[in-house]
VEXSE-815953 format. One record per atom (N, C-alpha, C, CB): residue number from 0; x, y, z. Coordinates in steps of 0.1 Angstrom, whole numbers, plus 5000, padded with zeros to 4 digits. Glycine has a CB too. Layout:
BEGIN
+-----+------+------+------+
| num |    x |    y |    z |
+-----+------+------+------+
| NUM |    X |    Y |    Z |
...
+-----+------+------+------+
END
This chain:
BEGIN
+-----+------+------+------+
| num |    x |    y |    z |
+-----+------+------+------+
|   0 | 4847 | 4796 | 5337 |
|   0 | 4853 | 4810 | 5339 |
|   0 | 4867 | 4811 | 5333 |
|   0 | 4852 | 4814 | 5353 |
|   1 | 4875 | 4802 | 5333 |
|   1 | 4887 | 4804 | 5328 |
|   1 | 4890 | 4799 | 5319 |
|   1 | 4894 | 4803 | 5332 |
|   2 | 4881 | 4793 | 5310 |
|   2 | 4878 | 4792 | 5295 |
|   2 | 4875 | 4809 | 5288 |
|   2 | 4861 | 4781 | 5294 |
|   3 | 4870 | 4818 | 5295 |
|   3 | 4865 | 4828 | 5291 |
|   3 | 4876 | 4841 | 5292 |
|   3 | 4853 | 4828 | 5298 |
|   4 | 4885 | 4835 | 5299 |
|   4 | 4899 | 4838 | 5303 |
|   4 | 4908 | 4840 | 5291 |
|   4 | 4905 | 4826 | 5310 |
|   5 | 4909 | 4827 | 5290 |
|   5 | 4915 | 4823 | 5280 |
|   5 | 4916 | 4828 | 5263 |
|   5 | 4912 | 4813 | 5281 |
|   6 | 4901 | 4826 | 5261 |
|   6 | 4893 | 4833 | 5250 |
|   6 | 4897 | 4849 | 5249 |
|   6 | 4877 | 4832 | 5254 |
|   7 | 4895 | 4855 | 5261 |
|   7 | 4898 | 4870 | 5262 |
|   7 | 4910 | 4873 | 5259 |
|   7 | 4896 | 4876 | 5274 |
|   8 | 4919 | 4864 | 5263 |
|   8 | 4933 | 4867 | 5259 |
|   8 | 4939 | 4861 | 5249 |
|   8 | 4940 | 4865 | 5267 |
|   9 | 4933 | 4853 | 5238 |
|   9 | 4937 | 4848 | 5230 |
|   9 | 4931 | 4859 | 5221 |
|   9 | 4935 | 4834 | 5230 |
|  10 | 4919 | 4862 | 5221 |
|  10 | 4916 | 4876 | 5211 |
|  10 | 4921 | 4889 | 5214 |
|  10 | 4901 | 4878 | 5209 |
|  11 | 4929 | 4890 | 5221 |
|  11 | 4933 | 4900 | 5223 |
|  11 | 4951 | 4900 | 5217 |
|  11 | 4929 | 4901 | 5238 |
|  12 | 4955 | 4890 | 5220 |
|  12 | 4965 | 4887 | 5214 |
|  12 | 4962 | 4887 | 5199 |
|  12 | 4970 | 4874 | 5220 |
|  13 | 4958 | 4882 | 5192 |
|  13 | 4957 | 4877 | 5178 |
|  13 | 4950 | 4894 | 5175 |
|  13 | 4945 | 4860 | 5176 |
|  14 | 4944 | 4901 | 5180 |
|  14 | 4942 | 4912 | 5175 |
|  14 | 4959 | 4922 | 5176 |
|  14 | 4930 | 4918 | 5185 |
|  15 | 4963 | 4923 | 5188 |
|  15 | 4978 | 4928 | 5186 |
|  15 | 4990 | 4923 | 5176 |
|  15 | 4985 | 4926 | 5199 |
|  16 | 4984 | 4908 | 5171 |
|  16 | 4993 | 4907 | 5159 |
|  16 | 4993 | 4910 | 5151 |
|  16 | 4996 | 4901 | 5154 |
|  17 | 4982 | 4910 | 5146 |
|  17 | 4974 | 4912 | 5134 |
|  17 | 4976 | 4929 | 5128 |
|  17 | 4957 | 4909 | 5138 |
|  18 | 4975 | 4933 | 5141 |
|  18 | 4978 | 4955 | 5140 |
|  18 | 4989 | 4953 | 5137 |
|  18 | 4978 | 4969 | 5154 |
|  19 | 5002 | 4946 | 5140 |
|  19 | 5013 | 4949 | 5139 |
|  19 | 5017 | 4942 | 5127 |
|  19 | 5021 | 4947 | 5149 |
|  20 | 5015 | 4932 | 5119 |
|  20 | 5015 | 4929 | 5108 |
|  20 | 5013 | 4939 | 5093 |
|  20 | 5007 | 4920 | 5111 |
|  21 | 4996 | 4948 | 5094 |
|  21 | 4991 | 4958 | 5094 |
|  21 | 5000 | 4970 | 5091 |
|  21 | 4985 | 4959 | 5104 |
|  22 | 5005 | 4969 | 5102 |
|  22 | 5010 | 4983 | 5106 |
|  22 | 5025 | 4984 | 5098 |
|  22 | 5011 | 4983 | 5124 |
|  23 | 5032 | 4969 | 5098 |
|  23 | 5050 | 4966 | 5092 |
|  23 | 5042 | 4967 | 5079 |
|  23 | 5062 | 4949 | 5097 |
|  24 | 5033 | 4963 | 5076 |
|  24 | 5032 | 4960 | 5058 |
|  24 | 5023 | 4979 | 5055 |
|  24 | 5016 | 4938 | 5052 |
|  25 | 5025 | 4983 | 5060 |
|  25 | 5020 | 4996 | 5055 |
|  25 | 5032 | 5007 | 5052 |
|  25 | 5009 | 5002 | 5065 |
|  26 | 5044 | 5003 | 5062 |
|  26 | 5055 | 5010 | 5063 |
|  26 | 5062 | 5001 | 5054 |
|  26 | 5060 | 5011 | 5077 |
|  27 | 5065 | 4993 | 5052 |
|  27 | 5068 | 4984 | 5042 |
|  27 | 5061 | 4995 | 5024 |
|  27 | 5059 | 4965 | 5048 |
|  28 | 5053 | 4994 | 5023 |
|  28 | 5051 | 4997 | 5011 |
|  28 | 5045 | 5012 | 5010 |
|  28 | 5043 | 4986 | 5004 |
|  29 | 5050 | 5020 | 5016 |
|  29 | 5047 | 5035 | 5014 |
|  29 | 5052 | 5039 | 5008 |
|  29 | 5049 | 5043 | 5020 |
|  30 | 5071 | 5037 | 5000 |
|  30 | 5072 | 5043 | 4996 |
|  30 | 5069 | 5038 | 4977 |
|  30 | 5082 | 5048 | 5004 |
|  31 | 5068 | 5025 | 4978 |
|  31 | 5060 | 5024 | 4968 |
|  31 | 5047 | 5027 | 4965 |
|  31 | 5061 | 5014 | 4966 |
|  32 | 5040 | 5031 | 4971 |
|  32 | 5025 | 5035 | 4974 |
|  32 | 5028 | 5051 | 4970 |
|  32 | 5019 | 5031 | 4991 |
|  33 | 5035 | 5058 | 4972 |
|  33 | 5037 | 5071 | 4971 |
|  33 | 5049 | 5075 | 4954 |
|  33 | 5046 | 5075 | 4988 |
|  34 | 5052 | 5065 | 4948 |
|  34 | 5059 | 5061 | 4938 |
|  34 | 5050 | 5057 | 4927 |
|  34 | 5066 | 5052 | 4942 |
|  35 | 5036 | 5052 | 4929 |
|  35 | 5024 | 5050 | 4924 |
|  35 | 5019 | 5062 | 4919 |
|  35 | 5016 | 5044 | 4933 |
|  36 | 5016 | 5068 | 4934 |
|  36 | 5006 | 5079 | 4935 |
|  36 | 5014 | 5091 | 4923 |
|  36 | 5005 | 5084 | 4954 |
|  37 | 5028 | 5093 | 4927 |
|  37 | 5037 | 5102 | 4917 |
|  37 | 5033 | 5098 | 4902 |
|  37 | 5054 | 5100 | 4920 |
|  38 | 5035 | 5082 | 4896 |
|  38 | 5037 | 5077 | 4884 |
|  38 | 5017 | 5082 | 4878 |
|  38 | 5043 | 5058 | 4885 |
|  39 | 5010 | 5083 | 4893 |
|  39 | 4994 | 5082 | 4882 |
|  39 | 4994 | 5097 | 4875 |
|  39 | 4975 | 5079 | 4893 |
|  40 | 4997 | 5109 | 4888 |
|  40 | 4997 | 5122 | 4883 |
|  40 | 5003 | 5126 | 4868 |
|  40 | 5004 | 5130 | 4892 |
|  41 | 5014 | 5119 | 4867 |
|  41 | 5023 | 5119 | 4855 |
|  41 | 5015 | 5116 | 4844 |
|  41 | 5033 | 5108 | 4856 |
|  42 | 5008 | 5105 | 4844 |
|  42 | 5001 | 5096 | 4833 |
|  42 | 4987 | 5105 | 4830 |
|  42 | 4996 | 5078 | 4839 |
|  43 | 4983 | 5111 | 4839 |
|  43 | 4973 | 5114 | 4836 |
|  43 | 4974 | 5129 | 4830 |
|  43 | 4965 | 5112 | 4848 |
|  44 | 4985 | 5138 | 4838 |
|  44 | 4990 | 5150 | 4829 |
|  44 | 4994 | 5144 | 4814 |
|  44 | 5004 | 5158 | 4836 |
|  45 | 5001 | 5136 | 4810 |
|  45 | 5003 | 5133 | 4798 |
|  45 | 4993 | 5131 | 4789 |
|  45 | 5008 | 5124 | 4797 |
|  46 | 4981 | 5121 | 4795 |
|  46 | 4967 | 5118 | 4790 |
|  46 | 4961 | 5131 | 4785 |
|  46 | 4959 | 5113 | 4802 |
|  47 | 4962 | 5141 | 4797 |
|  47 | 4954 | 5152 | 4794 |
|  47 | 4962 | 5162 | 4779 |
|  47 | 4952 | 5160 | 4810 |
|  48 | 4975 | 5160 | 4780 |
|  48 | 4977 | 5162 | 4770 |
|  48 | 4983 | 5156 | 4755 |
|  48 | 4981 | 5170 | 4773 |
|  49 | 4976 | 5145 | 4754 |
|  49 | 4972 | 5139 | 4741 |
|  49 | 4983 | 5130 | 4740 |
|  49 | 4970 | 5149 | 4726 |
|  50 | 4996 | 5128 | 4748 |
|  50 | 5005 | 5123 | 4746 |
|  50 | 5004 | 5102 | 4750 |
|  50 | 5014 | 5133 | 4754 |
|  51 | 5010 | 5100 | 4740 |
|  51 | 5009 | 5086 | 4740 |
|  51 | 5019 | 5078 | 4751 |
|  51 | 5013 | 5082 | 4727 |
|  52 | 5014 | 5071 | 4761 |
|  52 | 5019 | 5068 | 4767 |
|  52 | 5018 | 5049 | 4769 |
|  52 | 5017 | 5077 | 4776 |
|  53 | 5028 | 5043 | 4768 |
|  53 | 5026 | 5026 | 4769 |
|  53 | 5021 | 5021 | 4781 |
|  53 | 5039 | 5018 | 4768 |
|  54 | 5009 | 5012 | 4781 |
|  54 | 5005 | 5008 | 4793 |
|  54 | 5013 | 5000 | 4802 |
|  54 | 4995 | 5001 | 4790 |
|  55 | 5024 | 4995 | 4800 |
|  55 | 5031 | 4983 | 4805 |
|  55 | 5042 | 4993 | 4813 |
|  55 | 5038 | 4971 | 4791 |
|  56 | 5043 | 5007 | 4809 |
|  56 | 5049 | 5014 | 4814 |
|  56 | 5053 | 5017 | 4830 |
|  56 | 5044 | 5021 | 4809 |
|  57 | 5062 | 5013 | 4842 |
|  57 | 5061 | 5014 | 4852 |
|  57 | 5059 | 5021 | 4858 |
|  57 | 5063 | 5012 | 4854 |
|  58 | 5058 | 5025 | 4872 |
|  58 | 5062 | 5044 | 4878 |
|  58 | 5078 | 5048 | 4874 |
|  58 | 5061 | 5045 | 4901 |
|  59 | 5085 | 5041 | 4876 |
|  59 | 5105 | 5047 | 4876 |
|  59 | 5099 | 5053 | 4858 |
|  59 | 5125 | 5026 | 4878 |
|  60 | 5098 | 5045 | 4849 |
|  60 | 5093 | 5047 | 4840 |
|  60 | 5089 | 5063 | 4839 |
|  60 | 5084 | 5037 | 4838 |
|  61 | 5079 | 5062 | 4839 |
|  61 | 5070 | 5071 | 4839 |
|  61 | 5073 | 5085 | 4841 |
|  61 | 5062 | 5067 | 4847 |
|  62 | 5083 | 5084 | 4858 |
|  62 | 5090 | 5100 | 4865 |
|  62 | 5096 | 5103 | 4861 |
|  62 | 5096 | 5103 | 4875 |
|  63 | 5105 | 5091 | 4850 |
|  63 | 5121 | 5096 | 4843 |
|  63 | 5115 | 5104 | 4831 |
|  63 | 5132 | 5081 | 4836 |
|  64 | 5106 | 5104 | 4826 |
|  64 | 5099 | 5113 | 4817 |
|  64 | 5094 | 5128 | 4820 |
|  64 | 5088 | 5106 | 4814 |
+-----+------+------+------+
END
């Protein structure tokens, strides 16, 4: 029984780290994730209008345009 104890609270633990790991690495890269999302709209308005754009090009790239 307190093998099963144990178990319960060791997955329970390792699940609360894991969310919070999760959770810092999502806040961590939002605002690059949202810096992405800005640079694709860009690329793809350009695309749509015939304009040549370099693939190696980054997002900062991209918005300064």
């Amino acid at each position: 029984m307190r093998d099963n104890a144990r178990t319960i609270v060791f997955a329970t633990v390792l699940g609360i780290v894991c969310s919070l790991v999760l959770a810092a690495s999502s806040q961590f890269t939002a605002p690059y994730r949202k810096a992405n999302e800005k640079a694709e709209k860009v690329r793809n308005f350009l695309s749509a209008l015939e304009i040549n754009i370099e693939p190696q090009w980054d997002s900062k790239t991209l918005l300064e345009v």
